[in-house]
C-alpha positions as CSV (number, residue, x, y, z in Angstrom):
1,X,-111.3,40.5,-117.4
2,X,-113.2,37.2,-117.3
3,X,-113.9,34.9,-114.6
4,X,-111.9,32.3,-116.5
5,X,-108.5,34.5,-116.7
6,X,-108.6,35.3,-113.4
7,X,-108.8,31.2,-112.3
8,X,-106.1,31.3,-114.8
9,X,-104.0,33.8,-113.4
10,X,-104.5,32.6,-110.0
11,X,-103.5,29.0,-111.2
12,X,-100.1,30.9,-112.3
13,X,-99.8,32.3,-109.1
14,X,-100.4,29.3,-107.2
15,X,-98.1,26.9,-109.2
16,X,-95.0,29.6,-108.6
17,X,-95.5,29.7,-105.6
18,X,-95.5,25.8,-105.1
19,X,-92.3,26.0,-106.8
20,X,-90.7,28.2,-104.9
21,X,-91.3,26.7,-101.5
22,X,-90.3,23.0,-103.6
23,X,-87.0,24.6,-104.2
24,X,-86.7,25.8,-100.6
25,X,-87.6,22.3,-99.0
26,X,-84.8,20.8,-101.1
27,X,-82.7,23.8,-99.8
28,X,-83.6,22.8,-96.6
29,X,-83.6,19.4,-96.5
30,X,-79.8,18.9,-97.9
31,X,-79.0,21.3,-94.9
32,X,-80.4,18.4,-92.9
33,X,-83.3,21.0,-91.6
34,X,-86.1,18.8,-91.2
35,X,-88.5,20.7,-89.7
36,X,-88.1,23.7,-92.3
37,X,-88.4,21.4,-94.9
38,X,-90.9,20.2,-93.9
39,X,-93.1,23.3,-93.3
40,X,-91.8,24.4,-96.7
41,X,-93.3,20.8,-98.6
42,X,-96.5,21.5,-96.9
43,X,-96.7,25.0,-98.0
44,X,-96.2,24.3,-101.6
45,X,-98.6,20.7,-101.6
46,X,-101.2,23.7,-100.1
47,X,-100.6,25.6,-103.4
48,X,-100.4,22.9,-105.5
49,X,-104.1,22.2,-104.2
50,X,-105.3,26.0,-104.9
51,X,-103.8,25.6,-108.4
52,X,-105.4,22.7,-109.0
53,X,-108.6,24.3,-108.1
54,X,-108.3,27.3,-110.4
55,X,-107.2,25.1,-113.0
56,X,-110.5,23.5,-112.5
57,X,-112.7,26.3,-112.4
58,X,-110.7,28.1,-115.3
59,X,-111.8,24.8,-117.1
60,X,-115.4,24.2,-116.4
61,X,-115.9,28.2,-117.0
62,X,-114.3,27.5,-120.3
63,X,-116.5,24.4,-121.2
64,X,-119.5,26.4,-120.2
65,X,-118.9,29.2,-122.8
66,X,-117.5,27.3,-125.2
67,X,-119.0,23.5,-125.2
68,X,-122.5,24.3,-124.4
69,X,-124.8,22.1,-125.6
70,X,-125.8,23.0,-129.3
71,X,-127.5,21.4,-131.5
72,X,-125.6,18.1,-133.1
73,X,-125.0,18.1,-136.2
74,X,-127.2,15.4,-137.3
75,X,-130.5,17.3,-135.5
76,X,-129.8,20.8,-137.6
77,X,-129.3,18.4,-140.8
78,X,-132.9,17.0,-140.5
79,X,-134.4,20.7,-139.6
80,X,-132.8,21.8,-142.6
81,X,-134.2,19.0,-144.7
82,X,-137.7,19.6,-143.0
83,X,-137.4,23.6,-143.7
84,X,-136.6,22.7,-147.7
């Protein structure tokens, strides 16, 4: 598997997980449980930062397969011209 699936999955991962501890903060915090809501809202801004991440690497890895620099259009045009 590529480098840029694996940011990919990871990113995934990360954003469920964010979700999850979201969901339990809100639990936790209409329970009137502060300090577990708390602790829950920093674990999922933690893997809202790790998904971030991946989504960033996942990104640049892409751009580096896929956007490298070739040649513009308008330098092959004159190399074909100079060719004919």
């Amino acid at each position: 598997m590529s480098k840029t699936w694996e940011h990919y999955q990871e990113a995934v991962r990360h954003h469920e997980r964010a979700a999850y501890h979201y969901k339990e903060a809100t639990k936790y915090d209409a329970a009137e449980e502060h300090e577990k809501a708390a602790h829950h809202a920093y674990l999922a801004q933690g893997h809202n930062q790790d998904a971030t991440h991946h989504d960033t690497e996942a990104a640049r890895l892409h751009a580096e397969r896929f956007d490298s620099p070739s040649t513009p259009a308008s330098e092959q045009g004159a190399k074909e011209k100079s060719v004919a």
